[in-house]
C-alpha positions in Angstrom: 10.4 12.8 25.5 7.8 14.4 23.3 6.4 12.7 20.3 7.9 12.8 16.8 5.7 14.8 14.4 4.3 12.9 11.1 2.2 14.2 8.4 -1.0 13.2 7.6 -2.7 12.7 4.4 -6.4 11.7 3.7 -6.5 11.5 -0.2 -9.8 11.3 -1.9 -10.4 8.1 -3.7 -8.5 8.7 -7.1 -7.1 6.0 -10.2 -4.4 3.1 -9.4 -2.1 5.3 -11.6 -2.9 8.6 -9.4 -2.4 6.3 -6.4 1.0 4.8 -7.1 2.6 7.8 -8.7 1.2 9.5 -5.7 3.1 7.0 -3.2 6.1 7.3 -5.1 6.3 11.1 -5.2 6.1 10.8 -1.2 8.9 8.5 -1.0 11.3 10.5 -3.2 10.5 13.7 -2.0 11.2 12.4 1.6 14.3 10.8 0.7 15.5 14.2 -0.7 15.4 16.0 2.8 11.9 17.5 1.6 9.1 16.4 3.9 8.5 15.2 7.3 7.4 11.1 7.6 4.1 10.9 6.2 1.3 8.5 6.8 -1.4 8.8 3.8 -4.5 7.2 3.7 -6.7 6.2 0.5 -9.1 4.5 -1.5 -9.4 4.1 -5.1 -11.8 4.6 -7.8 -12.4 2.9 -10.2 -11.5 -0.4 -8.5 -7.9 -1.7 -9.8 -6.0 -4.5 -10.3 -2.5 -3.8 -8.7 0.5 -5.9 -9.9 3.7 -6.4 -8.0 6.9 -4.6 -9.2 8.2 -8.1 -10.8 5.2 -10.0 -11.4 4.6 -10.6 -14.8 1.5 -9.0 -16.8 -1.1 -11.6 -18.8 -3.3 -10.3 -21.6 -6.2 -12.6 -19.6 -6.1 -10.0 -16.8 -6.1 -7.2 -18.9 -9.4 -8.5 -20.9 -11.0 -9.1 -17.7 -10.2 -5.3 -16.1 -11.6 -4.5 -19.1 -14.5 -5.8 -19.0 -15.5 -5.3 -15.6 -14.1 -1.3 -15.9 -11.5 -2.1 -13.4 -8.0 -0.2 -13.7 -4.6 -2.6 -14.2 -1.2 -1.3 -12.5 1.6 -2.1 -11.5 3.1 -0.7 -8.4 6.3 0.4 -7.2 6.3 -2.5 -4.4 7.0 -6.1 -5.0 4.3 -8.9 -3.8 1.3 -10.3 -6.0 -1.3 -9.1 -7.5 -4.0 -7.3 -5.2 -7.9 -6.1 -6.1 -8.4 -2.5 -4.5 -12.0 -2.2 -4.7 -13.6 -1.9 -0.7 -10.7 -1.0 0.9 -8.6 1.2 2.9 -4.9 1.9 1.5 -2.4 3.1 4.1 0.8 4.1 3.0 4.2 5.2 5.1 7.0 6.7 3.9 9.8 6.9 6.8 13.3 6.5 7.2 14.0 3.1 8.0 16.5 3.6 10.5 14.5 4.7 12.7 13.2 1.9 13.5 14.2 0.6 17.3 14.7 -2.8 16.1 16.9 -2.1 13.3 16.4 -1.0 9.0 16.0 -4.3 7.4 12.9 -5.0 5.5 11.5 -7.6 8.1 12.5 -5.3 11.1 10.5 -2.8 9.8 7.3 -4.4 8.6 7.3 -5.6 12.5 7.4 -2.2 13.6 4.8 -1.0 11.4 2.8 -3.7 11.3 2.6 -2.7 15.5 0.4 0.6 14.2 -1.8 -1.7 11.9 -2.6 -4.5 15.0 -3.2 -1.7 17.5 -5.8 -0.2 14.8 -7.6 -3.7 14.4 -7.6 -3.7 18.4 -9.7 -0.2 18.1 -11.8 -2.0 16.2 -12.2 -4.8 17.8 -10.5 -7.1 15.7 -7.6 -9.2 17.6 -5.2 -10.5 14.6 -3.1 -13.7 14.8 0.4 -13.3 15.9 3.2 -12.8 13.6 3.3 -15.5 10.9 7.0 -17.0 10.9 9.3 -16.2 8.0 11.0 -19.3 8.5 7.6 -21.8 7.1 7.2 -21.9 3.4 5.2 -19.6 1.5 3.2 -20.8 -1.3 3.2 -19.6 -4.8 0.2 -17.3 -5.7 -0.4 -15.1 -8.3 -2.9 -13.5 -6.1 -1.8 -11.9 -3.2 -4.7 -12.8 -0.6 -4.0 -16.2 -1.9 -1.0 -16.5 0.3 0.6 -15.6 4.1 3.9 -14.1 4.1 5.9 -12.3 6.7 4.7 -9.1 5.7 1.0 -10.2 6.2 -1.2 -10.0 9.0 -4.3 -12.4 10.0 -7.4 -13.2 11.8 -8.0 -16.9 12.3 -5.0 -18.1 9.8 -7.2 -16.0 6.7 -5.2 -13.2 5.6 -6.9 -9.6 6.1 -4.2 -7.1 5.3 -1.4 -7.6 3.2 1.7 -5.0 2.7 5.0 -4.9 0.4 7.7 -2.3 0.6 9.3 0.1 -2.0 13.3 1.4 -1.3 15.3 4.2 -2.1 18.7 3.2 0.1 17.6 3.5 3.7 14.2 5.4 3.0 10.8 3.1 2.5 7.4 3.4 1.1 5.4 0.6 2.7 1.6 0.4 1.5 -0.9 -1.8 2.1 -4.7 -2.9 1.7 -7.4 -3.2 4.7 -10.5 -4.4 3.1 -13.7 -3.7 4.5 -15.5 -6.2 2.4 -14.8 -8.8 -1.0 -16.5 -8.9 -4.1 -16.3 -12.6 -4.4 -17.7 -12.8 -7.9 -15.2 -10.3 -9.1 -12.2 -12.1 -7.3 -13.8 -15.5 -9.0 -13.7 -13.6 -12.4 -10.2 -12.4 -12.4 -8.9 -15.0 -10.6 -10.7 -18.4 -11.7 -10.7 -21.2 -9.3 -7.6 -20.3 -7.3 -7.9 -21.0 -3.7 -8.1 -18.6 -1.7 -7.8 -18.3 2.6 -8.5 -14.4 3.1 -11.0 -12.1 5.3 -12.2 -8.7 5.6 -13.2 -6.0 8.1 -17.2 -6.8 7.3 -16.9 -10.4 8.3 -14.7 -9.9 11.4 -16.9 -6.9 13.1 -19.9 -6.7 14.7 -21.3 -3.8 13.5 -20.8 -2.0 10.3 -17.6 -0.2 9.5 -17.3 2.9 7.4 -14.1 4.1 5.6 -14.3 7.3 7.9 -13.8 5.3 10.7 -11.2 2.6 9.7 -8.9 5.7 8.7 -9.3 7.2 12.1 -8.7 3.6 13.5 -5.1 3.4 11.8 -4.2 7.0 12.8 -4.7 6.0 16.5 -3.6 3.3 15.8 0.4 4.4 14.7 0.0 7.3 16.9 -0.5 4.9 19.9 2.3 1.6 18.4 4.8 4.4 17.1 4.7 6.8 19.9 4.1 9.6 16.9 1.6 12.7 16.4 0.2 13.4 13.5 -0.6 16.8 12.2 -2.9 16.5 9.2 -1.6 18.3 5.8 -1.4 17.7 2.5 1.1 17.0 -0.7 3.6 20.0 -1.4 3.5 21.3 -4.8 6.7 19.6 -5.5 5.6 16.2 -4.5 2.4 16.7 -6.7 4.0 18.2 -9.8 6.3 15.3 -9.6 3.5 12.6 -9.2 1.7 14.0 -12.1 4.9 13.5 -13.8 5.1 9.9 -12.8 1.7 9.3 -13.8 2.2 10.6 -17.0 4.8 8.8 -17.9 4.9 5.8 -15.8 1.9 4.6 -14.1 -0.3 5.8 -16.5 1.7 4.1 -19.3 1.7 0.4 -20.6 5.1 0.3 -21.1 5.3 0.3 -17.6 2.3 -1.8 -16.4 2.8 -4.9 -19.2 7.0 -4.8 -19.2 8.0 -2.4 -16.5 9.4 0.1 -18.6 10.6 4.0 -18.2 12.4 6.3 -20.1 16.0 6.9 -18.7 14.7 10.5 -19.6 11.5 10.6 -17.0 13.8 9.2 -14.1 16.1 12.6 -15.0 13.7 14.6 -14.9 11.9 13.6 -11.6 15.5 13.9 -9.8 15.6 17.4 -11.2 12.6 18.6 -10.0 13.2 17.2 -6.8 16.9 19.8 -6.8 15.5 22.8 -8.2 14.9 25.4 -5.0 
């Protein structure tokens, strides 16, 4: 049977805002018929604080962003919050059905998450096996801070973690691979929490460049998903509609300290996504 056909898309490092409303065009315009499945790959700049869809925002984060010239966003996913500073983002947008195993959120973490381990294997990383649903999952404000189904691990310390955004049966799942921490900066925007995670630097034995971890996870969900990607970029329609979103969503507070958005932007994304 020959191989699906993805899209993929190497971004250059841009803002959190740029980022999400980036991610979110991709997801809408594929749930609109519009573009093929699409694997994009990214880094950001400056570093950012990301906040889960539902996690609340705390004036003590924003005065630390601040003052270290990091971004504060809040994405389109749930989970906590997450620092994007020596990384590699992956993001998916596929329909979830499919998925061999089934659509259901966990069903299709698993079946992604097979393109993420089979990357760390190029890379010589072996991760941990699945971490059960079933045992309790801690409260943490910070996302590294904590294993949950969606997470995958080398030596029970968290390495990549990933959370999922829906429209019906279509997903955007993103997620961060870092290639190395900035404890101080974690310890300033964090405080004392405790925290059990790991990185591509501490895990290899030799030194990994950006360039090379992207070409890891595009084997790596070629080889786990039975895909082939052909690389491409954004359609004007996906970008006018992300610069859109980052106008008036990511970009805004309203949106990053209370989750707002005009009923007005959400009207005028679904039109632009309908005009021929």
């Amino acid at each position: 049977m020959r191989a699906m056909r993805w899209r993929l898309i190497c971004s250059e490092p841009a803002s959190g805002a740029w980022n999400m409303a980036l991610d979110e065009a991709m997801l809408l315009a594929h749930f609109m018929g519009l573009t093929p499945p699409t694997l994009r790959l990214y880094r950001w700049t400056p570093p950012a604080l990301s906040l889960g869809l539902l996690q609340p925002c705390n004036e003590e984060w924003e005065r630390r962003c601040a003052s270290m010239g990091f971004d504060l966003v809040r994405r389109p996913s749930g989970g906590g919050a997450v620092l994007h500073q020596h990384e590699v983002t992956y993001a998916v947008v596929v329909d979830g059905r499919l998925c061999p195993q089934g659509s259901s959120v966990l069903t299709t973490y698993r079946w992604l998450e097979g393109g993420l381990r089979a990357a760390l294997k190029r890379l010589g990383i072996e991760p941990d096996p699945p971490f059960s649903p079933d045992r309790p999952v801690p409260s943490a404000s910070f996302c590294y801070a904590r294993l949950t189904g969606a997470d995958l691990s080398v030596g029970g310390r968290k390495l990549c973690g990933s959370a999922q955004a829906r429209r019906r049966n279509f997903l955007l799942q993103h997620g961060s691979l870092p290639l190395r921490w900035d404890v101080a900066a974690l310890r300033h925007l964090f405080g004392g929490e405790e925290m059990s995670l790991t990185c591509l630097e501490w895990l290899s034995e030799k030194p990994l460049t950006p360039e090379a971890v992207m070409d890891a996870l595009k084997q790596g969900f070629e080889q786990a998903l039975g895909v082939t990607f052909v690389e491409g970029d954004l359609t004007p329609r996906e970008k006018a509609v992300a610069d859109l979103l980052y106008r008036a969503k990511y970009g805004s507070s309203a949106w990053t300290k209370e989750r707002q958005v005009a009923f007005e932007v959400r009207e005028r994304v679904e039109r632009m996504l309908k005009s021929a």
